[in-house]
C-alpha positions as CSV (number, residue, x, y, z in Angstrom):
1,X,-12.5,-28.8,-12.1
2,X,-11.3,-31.0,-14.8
3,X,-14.1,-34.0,-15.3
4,X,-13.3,-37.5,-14.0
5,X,-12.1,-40.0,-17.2
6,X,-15.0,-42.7,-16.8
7,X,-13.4,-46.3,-16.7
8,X,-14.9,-49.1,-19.0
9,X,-18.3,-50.1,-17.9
10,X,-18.8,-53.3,-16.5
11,X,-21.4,-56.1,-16.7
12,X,-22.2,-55.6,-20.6
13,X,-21.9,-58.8,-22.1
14,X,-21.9,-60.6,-25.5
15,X,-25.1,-62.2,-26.4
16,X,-25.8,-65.3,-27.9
17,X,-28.7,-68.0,-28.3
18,X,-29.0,-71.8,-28.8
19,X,-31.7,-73.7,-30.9
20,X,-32.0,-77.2,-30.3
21,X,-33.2,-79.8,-32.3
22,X,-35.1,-83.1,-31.8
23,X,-32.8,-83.2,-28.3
24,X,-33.7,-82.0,-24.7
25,X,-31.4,-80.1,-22.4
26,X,-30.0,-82.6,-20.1
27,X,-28.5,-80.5,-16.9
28,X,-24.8,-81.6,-17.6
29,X,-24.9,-80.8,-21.3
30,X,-26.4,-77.1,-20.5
31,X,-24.0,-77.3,-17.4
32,X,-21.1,-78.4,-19.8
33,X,-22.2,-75.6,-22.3
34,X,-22.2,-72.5,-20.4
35,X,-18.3,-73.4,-19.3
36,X,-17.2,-73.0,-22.6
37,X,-19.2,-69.8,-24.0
38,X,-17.7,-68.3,-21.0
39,X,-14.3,-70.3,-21.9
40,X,-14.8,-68.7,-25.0
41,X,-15.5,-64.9,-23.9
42,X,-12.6,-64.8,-22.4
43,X,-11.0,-64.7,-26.0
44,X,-12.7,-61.8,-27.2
45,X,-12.9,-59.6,-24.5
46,X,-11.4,-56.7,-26.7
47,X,-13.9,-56.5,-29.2
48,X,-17.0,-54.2,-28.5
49,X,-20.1,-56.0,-27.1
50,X,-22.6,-55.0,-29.6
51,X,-19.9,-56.4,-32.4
52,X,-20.2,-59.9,-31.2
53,X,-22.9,-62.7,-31.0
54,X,-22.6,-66.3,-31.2
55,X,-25.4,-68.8,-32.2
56,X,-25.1,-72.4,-31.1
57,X,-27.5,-75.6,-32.7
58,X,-27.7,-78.4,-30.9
59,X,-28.6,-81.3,-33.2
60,X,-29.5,-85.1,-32.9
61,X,-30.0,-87.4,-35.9
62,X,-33.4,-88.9,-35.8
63,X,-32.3,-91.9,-37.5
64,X,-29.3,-92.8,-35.1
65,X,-27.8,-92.3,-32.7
66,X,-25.3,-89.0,-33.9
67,X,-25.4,-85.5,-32.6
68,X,-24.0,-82.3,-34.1
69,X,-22.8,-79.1,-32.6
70,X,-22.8,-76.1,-34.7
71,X,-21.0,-72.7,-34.2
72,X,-21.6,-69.8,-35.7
73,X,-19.7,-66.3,-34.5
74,X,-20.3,-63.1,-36.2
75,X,-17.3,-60.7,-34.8
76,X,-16.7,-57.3,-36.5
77,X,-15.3,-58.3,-39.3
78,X,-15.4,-62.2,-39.6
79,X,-17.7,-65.1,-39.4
80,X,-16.0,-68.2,-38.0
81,X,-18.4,-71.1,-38.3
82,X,-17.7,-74.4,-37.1
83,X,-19.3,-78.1,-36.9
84,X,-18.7,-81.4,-35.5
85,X,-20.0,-84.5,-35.1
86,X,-19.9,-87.4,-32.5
87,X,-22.1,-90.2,-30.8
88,X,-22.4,-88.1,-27.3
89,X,-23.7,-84.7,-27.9
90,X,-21.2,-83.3,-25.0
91,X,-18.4,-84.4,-27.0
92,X,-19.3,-83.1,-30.3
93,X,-20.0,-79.8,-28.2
94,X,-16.0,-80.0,-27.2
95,X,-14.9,-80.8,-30.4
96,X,-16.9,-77.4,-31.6
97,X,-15.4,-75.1,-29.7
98,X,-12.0,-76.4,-29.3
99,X,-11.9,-75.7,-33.8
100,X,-13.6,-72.0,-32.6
101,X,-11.3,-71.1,-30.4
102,X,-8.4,-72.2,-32.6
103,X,-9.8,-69.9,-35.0
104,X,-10.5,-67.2,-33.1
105,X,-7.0,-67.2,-32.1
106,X,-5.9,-67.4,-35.9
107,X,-8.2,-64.3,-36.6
108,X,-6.3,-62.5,-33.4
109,X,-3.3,-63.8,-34.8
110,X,-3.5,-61.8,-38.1
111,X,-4.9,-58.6,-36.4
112,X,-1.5,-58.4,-34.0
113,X,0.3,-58.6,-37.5
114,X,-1.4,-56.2,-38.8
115,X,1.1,-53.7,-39.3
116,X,-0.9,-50.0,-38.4
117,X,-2.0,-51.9,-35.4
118,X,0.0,-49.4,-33.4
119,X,-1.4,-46.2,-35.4
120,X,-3.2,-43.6,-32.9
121,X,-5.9,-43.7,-35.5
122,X,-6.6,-47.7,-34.8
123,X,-6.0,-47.1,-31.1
124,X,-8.4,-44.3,-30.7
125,X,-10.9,-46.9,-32.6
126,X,-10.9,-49.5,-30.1
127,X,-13.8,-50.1,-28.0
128,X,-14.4,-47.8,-24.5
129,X,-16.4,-49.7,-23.3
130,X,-15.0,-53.5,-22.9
131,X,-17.3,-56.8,-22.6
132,X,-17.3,-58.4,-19.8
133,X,-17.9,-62.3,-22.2
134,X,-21.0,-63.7,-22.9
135,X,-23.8,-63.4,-20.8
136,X,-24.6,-66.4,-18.3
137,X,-27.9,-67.3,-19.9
138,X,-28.9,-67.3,-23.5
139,X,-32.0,-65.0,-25.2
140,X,-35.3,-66.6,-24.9
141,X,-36.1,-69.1,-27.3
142,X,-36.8,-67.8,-30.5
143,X,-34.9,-64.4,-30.4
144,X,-31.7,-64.3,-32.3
145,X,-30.7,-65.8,-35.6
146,X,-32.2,-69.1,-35.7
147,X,-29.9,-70.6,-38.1
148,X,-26.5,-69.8,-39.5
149,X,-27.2,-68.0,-42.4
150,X,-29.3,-65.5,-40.3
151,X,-25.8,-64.7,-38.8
152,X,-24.6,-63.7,-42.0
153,X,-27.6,-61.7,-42.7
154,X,-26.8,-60.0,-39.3
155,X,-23.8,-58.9,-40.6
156,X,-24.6,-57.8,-44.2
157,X,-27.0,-55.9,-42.1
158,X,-24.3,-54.2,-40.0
159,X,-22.1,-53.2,-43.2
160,X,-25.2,-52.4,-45.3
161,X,-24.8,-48.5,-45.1
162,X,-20.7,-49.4,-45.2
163,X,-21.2,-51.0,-48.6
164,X,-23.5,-48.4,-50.6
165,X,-21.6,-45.7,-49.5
166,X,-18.4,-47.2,-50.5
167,X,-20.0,-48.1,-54.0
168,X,-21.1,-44.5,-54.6
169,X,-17.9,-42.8,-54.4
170,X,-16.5,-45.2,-56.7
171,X,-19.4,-44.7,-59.1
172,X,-19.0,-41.2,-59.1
173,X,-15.2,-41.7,-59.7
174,X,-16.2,-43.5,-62.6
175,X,-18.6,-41.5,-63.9
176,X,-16.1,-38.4,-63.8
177,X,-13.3,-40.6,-65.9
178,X,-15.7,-41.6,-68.3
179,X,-16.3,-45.4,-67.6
180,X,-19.9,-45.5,-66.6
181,X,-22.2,-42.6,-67.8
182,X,-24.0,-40.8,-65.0
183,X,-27.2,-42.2,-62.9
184,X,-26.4,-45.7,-65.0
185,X,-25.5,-47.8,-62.0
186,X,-27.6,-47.3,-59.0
187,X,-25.0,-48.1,-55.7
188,X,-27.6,-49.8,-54.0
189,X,-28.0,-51.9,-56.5
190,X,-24.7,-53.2,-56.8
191,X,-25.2,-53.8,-53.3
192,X,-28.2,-55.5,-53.0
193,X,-26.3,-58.0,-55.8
194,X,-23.7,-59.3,-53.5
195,X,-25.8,-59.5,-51.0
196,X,-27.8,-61.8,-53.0
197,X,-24.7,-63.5,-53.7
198,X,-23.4,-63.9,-50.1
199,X,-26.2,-65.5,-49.0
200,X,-26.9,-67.5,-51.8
201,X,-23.2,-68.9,-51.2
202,X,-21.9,-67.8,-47.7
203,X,-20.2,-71.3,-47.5
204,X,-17.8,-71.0,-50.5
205,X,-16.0,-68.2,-48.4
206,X,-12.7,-68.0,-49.9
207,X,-10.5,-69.8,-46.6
208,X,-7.8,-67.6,-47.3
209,X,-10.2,-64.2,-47.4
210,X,-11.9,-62.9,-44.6
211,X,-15.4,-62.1,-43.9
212,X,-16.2,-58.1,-44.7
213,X,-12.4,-58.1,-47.4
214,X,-14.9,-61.0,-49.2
215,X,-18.3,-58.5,-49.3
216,X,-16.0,-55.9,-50.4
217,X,-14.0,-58.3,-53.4
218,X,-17.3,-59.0,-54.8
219,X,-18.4,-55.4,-54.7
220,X,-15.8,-54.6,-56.8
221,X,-16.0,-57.4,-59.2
222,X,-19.3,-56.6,-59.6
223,X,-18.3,-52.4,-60.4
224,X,-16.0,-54.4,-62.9
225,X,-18.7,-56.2,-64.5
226,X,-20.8,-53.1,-64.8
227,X,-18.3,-51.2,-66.3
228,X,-17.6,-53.7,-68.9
229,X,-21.6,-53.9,-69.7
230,X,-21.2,-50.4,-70.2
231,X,-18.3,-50.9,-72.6
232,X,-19.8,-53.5,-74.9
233,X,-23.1,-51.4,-74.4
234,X,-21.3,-48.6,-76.3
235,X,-19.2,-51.1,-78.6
236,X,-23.4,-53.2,-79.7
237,X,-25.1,-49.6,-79.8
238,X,-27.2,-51.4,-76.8
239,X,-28.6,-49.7,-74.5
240,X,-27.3,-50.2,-70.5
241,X,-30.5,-50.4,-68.9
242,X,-31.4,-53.0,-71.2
243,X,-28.4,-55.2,-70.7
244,X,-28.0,-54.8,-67.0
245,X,-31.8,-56.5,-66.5
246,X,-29.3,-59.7,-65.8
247,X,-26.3,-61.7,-65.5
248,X,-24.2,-62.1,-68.8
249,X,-21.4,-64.2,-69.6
250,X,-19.1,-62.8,-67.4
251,X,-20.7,-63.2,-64.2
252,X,-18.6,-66.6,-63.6
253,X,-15.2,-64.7,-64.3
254,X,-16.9,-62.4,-61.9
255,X,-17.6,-65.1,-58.7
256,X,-21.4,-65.5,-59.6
257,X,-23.7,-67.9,-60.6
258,X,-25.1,-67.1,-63.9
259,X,-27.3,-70.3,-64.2
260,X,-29.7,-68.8,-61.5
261,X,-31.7,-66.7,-63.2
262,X,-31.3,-63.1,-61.4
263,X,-35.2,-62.0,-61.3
264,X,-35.5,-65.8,-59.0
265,X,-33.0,-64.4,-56.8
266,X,-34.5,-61.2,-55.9
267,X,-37.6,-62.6,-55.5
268,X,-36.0,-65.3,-53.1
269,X,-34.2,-62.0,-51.3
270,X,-36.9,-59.0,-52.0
271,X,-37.6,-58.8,-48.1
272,X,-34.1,-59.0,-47.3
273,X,-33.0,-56.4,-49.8
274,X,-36.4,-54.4,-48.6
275,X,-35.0,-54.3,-45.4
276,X,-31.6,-53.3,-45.7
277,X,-32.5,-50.4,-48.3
278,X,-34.9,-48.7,-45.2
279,X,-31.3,-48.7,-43.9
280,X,-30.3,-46.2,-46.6
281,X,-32.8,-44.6,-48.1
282,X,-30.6,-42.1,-50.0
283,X,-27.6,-43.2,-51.7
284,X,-26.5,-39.9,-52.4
285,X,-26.9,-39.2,-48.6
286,X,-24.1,-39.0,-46.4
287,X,-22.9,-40.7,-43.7
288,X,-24.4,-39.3,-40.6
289,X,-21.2,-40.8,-38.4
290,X,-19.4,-38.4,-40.2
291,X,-18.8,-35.0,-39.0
292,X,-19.7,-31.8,-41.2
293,X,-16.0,-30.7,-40.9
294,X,-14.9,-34.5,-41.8
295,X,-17.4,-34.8,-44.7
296,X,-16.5,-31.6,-46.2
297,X,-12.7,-32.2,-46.0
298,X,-13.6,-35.9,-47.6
299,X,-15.4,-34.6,-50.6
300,X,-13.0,-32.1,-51.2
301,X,-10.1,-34.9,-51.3
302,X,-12.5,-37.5,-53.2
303,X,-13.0,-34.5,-55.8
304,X,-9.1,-34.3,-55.8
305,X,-8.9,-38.5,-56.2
306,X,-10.8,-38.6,-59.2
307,X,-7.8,-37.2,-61.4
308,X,-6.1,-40.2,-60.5
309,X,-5.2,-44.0,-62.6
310,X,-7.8,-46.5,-61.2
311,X,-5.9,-47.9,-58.7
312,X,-4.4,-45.4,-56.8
313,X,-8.3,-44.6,-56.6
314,X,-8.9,-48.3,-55.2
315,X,-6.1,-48.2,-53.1
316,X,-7.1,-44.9,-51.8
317,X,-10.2,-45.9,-50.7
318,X,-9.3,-49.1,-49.3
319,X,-6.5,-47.9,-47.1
320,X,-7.2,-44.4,-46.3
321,X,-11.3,-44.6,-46.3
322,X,-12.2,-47.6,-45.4
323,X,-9.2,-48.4,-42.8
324,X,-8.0,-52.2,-44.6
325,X,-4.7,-53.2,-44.0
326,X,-2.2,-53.4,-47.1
327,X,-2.8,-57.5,-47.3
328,X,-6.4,-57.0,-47.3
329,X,-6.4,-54.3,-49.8
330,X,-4.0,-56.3,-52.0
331,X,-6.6,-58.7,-51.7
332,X,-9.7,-56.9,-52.9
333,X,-7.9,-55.2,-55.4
334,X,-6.0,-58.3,-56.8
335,X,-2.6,-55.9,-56.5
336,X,0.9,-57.3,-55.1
337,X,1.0,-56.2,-51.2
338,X,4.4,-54.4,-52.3
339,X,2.8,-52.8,-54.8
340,X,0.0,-51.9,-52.4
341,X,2.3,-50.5,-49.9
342,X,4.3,-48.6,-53.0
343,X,0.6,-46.7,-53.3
344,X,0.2,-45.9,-50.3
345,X,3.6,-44.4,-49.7
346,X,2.7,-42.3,-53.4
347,X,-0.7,-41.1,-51.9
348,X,0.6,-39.9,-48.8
349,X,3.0,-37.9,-50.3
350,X,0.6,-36.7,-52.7
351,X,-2.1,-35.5,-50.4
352,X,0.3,-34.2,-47.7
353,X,1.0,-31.5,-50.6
354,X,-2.0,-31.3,-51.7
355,X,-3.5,-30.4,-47.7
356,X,-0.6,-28.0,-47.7
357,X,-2.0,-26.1,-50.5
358,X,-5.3,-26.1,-49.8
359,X,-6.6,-28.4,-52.0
C-alpha cells in the first residue's frame, strides 16, 4: 500500500522577540504591534520557519520626547535592518515596518529573477514544511538576540560550517597549483577573520550586496590576501607564519581595517570565535549533510577542478557547490555576469564528459 504524501504541517511559526527601552507597553502599542508582525508574516510564508526571526527594540529618548523603532530580520540569506524615528512611538513603529516590508519585497523581487529559480534542483530545495507567520506572542524577555548585532551573530552562526568548508576546498585547490604551501592557511582561520570583520562592521554592508554573497566576498578577499603574503613571503625569504601574525598593508585594498590592531580584535571576539569553532571541530572533516555517495562523487570532481585556471575553479564552486546565482557569483568573484554565465556553460560541458568517462 503506497504511503500517504504528508501535507505541510501547520501551526509552526516564525519567532521573534522585542526589547524595550526606558518605555512601558501601553495596550494599543502591543495591540498595534502584533498587527503588523503578523502583517508581516504573511510575506514570508515561503521561507522555512527555523530560517527566519525578527527582533524588534522599542526605544524612547530620555531626554525628549522621541521614540525609535528598530527592525532587525535575519532570513536565509539576508539581514534587512530598519529604523525610524518619530514623536509617537506607534507611528515610528508604522514607519518601521512599512521600509521592511518594502524590502522584503525587493529581496523577493530579485529571488523571482533569479534565473534557475525554476531548476528541479532549487524546487526540491524549498521548504516541506511551510510557516504558518510569526507566532502571536513574543519569547520571554530576555531570550533571543537582544540587540541587532546578535542577529548577525545568529547568522554567521548558521553559515559557520558553510564558510570553513567552502575555504578548505579552495585551500586545498591552492595548495595543489602551488599558491599557498600545504597546512599554511588554516580554513578556520580565514573564517574566524571575516567573522571578526562582519561584526566589527555589519553596518557598512555593501547596499548593492546581499547578506551571505557579502560573508562570502570577504572570504575570498581574504584567500587573496593570504596568497599574496605567501608570495612576498617567498619573494623577502620571510617566513608565512611570521607574517600572517597580522594585518599588512593590503588589508584596506582587501575591505579591512588595518588600524585595529588584529590580536584587539580577537580578544574582543575569542568567545564568539570559541563558539562557532565547537561547530567544526575538524576542518578537514566533511559535511555530515552530505551523503557518502554525494561526498565521494564531490571529491572525485573537486580532484578533477584542481587542473583548472582560478576562475573556472571560483566559478565552479560558486555556482555548482554552493548554489549562487550568476549575479551573485559575478559578484564575489568581481567577474562580468556574461562572463560568469560563459563559465558556467564551459564547465558544464566539461564535466558532462568528464561523468561520461568516469572521471
Amino acid at each position: 500500500m503506497p504511503e500517504t504524501q504528508q501535507s505541510p504541517e501547520q501551526g509552526v511559526p516564525f519567532p521573534w522577540n522585542l526589547v524595550t527601552r526606558n518605555l512601558h507597553g501601553h495596550p494599543l502599542l502591543r495591540k498595534q504591534l502584533s498587527r503588523r508582525v503578523q502583517s508581516l508574516g504573511k510575506h514570508l510564508r515561503d521561507y522555512p520557519p527555523d530560517g527566519v526571526h525578527l527582533h524588534v527594540l522599542l526605544e524612547k529618548n530620555p531626554h525628549r520626547t522621541r521614540y525609535t523603532a528598530a527592525l532587525t530580520l535575519r532570513l536565509p540569506k539576508h539581514i534587512l535592518h530598519t529604523e525610524k524615528a518619530a514623536p509617537e512611538p506607534i507611528l515610528a513603529l508604522d514607519k518601521a515596518f512599512d521600509a521592511l516590508v518594502r524590502e522584503v519585497e525587493k529581496v523577493k523581487g530579485h529571488q523571482r529573477k533569479e534565473e534557475d529559480w525554476k531548476r528541479k534542483a532549487r524546487r526540491a530545495q524549498l521548504p516541506r514544511v511551510r510557516a504558518t507567520g510569526f507566532a502571536p506572542e513574543p519569547l520571554p524577555p530576555g531570550e533571543g538576540p537582544q540587540e541587532p548585532r546578535a542577529v548577525v551573530m545568529d547568522f554567521l552562526k548558521r553559515h559557520y560550517r558553510r564558510m570553513v568548508e567552502h575555504v578548505r576546498r579552495h585551500v586545498r585547490h591552492d595548495e595543489f597549483s602551488g599558491d599557498l604551501p600545504p597546512r599554511a592557511v588554516d580554513p578556520r582561520g580565514v573564517a574566524d577573520t571575516v567573522v571578526q570583520h562582519v561584526l566589527l562592521h555589519w553596518r557598512e554592508k555593501p547596499a548593492n550586496v546581499g547578506w551571505l554573497v557579502w560573508v562570502f566576498q570577504l572570504l575570498h578577499k581574504e584567500l587573496a590576501r593570504r596568497r599574496r603574503m605567501f608570495r612576498r613571503a617567498q619573494t623577502e625569504r620571510v617566513p608565512v607564519d611570521q607574517e600572517t601574525k597580522r594585518p599588512d598593508e593590503d588589508d584596506l585594498a582587501a575591505g579591512y581595517d588595518s588600524e585595529q590592531p588584529l590580536d584587539l580584535i580577537v580578544r574582543e571576539f575569542e568567545p564568539v570565535i570559541t563558539e562557532l569553532r565547537e561547530l567544526v571541530p575538524d576542518p578537514a572533516a566533511p559535511n555530515p549533510e552530505l551523503t557518502a555517495e554525494r561526498h565521494e562523487l564531490l571529491e572525485a570532481v573537486q580532484k578533477f577542478v584542481q587542473t583548472w585556471p582560478r576562475a573556472e575553479k571560483d566559478v565552479f564552486e560558486l555556482y555548482f557547490v554552493e548554489g549562487f546565482t550568476v549575479p551573485e557569483v559575478a559578484l564575489v568573484t568581481g567577474l562580468e555576469p556574461q562572463r560568469v554565465k560563459e563559465l558556467v556553460s564551459v564547465i558544464q560541458e566539461r564535466l558532462r564528459a568528464a561523468l561520461a568517462g568516469g572521471l
